[in-house]
C-alpha positions as CSV (number, residue, x, y, z in Angstrom):
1,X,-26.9,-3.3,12.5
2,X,-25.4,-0.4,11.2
3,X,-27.6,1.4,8.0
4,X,-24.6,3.7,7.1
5,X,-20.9,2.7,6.9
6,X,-18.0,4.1,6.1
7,X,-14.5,3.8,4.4
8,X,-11.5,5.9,4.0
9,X,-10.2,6.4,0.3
10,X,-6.8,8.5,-1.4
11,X,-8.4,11.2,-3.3
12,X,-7.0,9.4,-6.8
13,X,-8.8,6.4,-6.0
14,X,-12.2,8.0,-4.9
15,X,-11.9,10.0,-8.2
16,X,-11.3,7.0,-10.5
17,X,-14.2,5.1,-8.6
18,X,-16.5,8.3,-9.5
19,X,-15.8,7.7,-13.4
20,X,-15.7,4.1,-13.5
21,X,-19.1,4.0,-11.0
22,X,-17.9,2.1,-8.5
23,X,-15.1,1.8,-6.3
24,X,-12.8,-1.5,-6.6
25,X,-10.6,-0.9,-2.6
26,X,-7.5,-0.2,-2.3
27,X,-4.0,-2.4,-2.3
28,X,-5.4,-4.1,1.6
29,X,-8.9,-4.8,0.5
30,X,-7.6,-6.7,-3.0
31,X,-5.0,-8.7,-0.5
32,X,-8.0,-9.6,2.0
33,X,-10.7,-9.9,-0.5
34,X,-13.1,-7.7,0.6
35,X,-13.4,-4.0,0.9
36,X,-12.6,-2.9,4.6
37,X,-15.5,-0.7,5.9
38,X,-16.5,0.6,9.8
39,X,-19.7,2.0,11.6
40,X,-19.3,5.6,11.9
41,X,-18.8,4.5,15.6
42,X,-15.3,2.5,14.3
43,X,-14.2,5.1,12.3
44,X,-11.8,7.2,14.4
45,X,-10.3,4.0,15.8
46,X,-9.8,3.0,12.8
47,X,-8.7,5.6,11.0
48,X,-5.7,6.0,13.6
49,X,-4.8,2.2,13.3
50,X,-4.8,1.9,9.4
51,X,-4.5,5.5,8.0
52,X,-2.6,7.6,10.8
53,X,-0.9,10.5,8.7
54,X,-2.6,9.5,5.7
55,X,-3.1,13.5,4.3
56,X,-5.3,12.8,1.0
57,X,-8.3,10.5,2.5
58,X,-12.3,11.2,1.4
59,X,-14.9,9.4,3.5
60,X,-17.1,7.5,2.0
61,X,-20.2,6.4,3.4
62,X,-22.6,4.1,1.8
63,X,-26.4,2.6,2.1
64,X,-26.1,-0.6,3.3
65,X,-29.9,-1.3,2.5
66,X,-28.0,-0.8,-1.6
67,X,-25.7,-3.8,-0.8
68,X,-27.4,-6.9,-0.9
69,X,-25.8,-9.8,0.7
70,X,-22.3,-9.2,-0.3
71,X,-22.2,-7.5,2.9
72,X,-20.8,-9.5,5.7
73,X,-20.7,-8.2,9.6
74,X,-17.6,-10.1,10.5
75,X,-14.8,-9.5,13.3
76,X,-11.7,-8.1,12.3
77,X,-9.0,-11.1,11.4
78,X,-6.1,-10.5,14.1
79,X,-7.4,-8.0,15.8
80,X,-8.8,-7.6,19.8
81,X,-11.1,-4.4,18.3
82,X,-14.7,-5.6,19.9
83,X,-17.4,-5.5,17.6
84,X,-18.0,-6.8,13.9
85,X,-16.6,-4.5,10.9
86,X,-18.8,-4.4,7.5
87,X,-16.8,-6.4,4.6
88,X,-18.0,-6.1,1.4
89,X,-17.2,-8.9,-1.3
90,X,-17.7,-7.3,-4.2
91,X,-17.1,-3.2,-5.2
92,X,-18.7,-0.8,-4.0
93,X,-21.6,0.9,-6.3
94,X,-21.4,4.6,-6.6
95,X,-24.8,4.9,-6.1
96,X,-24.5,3.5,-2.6
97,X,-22.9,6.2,-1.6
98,X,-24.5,8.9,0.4
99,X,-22.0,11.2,1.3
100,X,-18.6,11.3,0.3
101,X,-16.3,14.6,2.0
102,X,-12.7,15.2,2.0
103,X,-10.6,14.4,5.4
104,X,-8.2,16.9,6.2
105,X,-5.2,16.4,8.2
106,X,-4.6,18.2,11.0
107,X,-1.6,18.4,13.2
108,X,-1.4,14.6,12.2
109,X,-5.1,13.9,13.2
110,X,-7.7,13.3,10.7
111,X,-10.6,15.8,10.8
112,X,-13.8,14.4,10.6
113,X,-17.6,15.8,10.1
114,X,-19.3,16.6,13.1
115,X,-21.7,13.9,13.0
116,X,-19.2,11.2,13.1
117,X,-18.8,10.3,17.0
């Protein structure tokens, strides 16, 4: 699998995650029960399924060698996306993260580092 993933967060959130030391998901990951994470491979698709137009989004990527076995590789519920998407049962520790960047928003597409395929 996978040694980075990633996740998109709102700006407020990120921020409050950075002075609490860890980062708790959003609204969807609190109604599934897990934080919703992708493979930097997933992340475009993604992106345009669940955050299209979404102007104030940071990627986060995290370690998964700093997540234990709260980490689960599982396929997304009602979805025909191939592959498994990283789920994380528990927040996510600050100190997992390894990079953490600002998303802008252009033209109504989300612009993303160059490394991220």
């Amino acid at each position: 699998m996978e040694r980075i993933i990633c996740t998109l967060v709102r700006e407020a959130d990120w921020r409050a995650a950075e002075a609490l030391g860890e980062y708790r998901g959003s609204a969807d990951d609190a109604r599934d029960g897990f934080l919703h994470f992708s493979t930097r491979a997933q992340l475009r698709a993604t992106a345009a399924k669940h955050r299209a137009g979404i102007a104030d989004l940071w990627l986060v990527e995290a370690d998964v060698t700093a997540l234990d076995d709260a980490l689960r590789w599982e396929p997304a519920s009602g979805s025909s996306r191939p592959g498994l998407f990283p789920h994380l049962y528990a927040p996510l520790p600050v100190s997992a993260v390894v990079r953490a960047v600002a998303v802008a928003l252009v033209e109504g597409v989300h612009v993303f580092p160059d490394d991220v395929p």
